[in-house]
N, C-alpha and C positions, 0 to 999 in steps of 0.2 A: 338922240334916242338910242336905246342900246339895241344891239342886233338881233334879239328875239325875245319877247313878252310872253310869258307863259302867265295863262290862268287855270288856278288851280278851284274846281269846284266838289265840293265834296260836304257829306253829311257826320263832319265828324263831333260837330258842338257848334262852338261861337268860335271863333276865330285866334283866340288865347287857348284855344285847347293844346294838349301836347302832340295829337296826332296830326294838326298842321304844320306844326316847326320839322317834324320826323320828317312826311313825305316830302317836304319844302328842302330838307337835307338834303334826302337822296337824289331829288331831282336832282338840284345843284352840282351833286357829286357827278350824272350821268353829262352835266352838259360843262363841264368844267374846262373845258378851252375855249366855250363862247362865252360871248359879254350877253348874258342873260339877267333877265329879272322876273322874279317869281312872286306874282301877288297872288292871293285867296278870296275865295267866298263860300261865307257857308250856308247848306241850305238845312230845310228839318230832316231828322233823320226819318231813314228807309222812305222820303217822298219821291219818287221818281219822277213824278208829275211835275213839281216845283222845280228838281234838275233839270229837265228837260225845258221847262220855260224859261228859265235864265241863261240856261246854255244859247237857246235860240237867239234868244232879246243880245245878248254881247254878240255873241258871235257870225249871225246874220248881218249884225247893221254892221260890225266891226270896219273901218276903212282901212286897217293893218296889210291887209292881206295877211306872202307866208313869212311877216313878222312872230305873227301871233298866233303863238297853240296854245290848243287845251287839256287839260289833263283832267279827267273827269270819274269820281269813284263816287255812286251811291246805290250799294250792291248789298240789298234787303235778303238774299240767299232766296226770293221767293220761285224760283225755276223747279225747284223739287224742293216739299215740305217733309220728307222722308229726313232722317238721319245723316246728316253731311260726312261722307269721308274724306280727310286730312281738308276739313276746311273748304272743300271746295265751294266753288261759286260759280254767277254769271260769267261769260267770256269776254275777252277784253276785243274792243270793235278798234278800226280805224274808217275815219272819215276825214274827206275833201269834200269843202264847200265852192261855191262857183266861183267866189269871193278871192277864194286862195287858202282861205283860212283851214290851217288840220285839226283835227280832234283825234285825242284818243281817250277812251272810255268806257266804264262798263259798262255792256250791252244788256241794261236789267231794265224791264217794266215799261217807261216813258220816257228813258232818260234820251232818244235819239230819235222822240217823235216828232219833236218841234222842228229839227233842222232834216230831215226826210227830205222834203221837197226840195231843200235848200241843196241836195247835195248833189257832186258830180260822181262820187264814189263814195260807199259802205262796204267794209269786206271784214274779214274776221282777221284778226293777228295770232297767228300761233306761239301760243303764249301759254306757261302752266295756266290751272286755271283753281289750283289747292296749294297745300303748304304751308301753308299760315292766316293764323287769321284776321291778318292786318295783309291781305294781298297788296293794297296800293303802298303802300313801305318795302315790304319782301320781296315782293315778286314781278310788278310792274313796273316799274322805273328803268330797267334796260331797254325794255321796249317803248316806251318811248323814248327815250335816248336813239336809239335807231331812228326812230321816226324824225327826230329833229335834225341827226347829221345827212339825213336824206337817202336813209339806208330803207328799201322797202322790200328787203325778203324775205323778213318775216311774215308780210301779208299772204292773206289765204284767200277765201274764195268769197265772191259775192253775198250780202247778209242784208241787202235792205230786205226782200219779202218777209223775214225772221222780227221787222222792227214795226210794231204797229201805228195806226193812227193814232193821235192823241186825241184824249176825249172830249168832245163838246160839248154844250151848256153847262162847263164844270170853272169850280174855283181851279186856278192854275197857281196862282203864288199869291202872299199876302207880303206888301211891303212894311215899312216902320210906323207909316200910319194908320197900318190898321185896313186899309184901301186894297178890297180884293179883286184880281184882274182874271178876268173869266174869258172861258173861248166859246164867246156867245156873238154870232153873227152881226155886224152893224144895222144891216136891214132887219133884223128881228125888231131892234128900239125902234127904226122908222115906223114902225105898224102902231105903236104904243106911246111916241114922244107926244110929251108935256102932258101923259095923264099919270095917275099915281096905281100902283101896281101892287100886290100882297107877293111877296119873294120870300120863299119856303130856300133854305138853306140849314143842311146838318140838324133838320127837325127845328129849326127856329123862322117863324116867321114875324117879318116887320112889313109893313107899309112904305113905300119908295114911291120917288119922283122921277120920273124918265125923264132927263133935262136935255140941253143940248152941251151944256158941258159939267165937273164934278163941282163947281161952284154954282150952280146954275139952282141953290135952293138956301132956303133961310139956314142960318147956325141951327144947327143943332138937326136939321134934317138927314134923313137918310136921300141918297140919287143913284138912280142906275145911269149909264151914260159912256159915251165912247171914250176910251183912256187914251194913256199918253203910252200904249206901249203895241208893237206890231212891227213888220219888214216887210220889204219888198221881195217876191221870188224871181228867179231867173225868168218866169216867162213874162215879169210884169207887172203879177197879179199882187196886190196889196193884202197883206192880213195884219186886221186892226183887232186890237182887244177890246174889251168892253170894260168896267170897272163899278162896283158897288161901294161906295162911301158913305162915309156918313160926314158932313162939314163941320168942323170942330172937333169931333169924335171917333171913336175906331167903331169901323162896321166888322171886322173881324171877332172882337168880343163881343158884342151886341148878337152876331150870329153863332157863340161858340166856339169861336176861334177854326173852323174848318180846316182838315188839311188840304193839300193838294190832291184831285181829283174829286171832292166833293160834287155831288150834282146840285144845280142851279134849277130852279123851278118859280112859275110867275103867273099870278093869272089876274 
């Protein structure tokens, strides 16, 4: 295994886009006497919501520990809708999980709401925060470089209270099949399993089957139902996602295609 696994998550396209190979460079450049490896994923752009749940879902369960960091850019400018001078944006966070695991990140919307709980430190990195408008290319990459050689002076001052809760009864991410993973309580379905429910989603409503698992209904049915995705927190506590499918079929189109933070509604 090579000495440090970096993932890169970010809203740049699909994964053949040009501005993954660019920041994939520079990292490279910044950790260039370590035996590193730099993989990607991409999420939709400016959803912060969908960064934040994948960040969690990897980096939560990760058993790496501090093999593995993240480099994390999806920075929708929405902090101020005024006029941006020289480009500027959100500010770039650092994060230690209980795990081991580092993050660095922009600190935009939801993208550090998932792993909150998960963490033993949030603090701000004093870092430009303008200059270009490709920040995670230009301007971030030394600092994380720092971060990886285990240099932390440029850390600044505490920033969890600055990082909201992530929101509930909402779509979170939509995988390849279409199967939407929502932050909707498990005991919510206990109150409703095995009857069929009307689920308003992005102004689309269908008819669903609360099962006990996402195969748990004929082809071609819609299911609401505990998914395959959630971690454990330091103190114990489990958080399990919930998921909307449809068997054979994408519930994401059938709904719209939702982005992330969508609200979920059922009655």
């Amino acid at each position: 295994m090579r000495d440090l696994l970096v993932y890169v998550i970010a809203d740049y396209g699909d994964l053949h886009d040009l501005a993954f190979a660019e920041v994939k460079q520079k990292l490279y450049y910044e950790l260039r006497d370590k035996d590193a490896e730099i993989t990607a994923f991409a999420v939709p752009a400016f959803d912060t919501v969908a960064t934040g749940f994948v960040l969690a879902q990897t980096a939560i369960n990760s058993k790496l520990g501090a093999k593995q960091k993240f480099y994390v850019n999806t920075a929708p400018r929405k902090d101020d809708l005024t006029p941006r001078v020289k480009n500027s944006g959100e500010g770039l966070a650092y994060v230690k999980l209980h795990n081991g695991v580092e993050i660095v990140a922009v600190n935009s919307g939801y993208s550090l709401s998932f792993v909150k709980d998960a963490a033993v430190e949030i603090r701000e990195i004093h870092c430009d925060k303008d200059g270009s408008q490709f920040r995670s290319r230009d301007v971030f990459p030394p600092a994380f470089g720092l971060i990886a050689h285990g240099d932390y002076s440029k850390l600044g001052a505490d920033i969890r209270a600055a990082v909201p809760d992530y929101p509930k009864n909402a779509v979170c991410y939509t995988d390849g099949y279409g199967n939407m993973k929502c932050s909707i309580e498990t005991s919510e379905l206990e109150k409703i399993k095995n009857t069929n429910v009307t689920v308003d989603v992005n102004g689309h409503q269908k008819e669903v089957r609360v099962a006990d698992g996402i195969f748990g209904v004929a082809d071609g049915q819609f299911c609401f139902s505990t998914g395959s995705s959630g971690w454990t927190l330091p103190d114990g506590k489990k958080t399990q996602f919930t998921e909307i499918v449809r068997r054979g079929g994408n519930a994401a189109e059938s709904f719209g295609k939702p982005a992330g933070g969508a609200s979920v509604k059922w009655r």
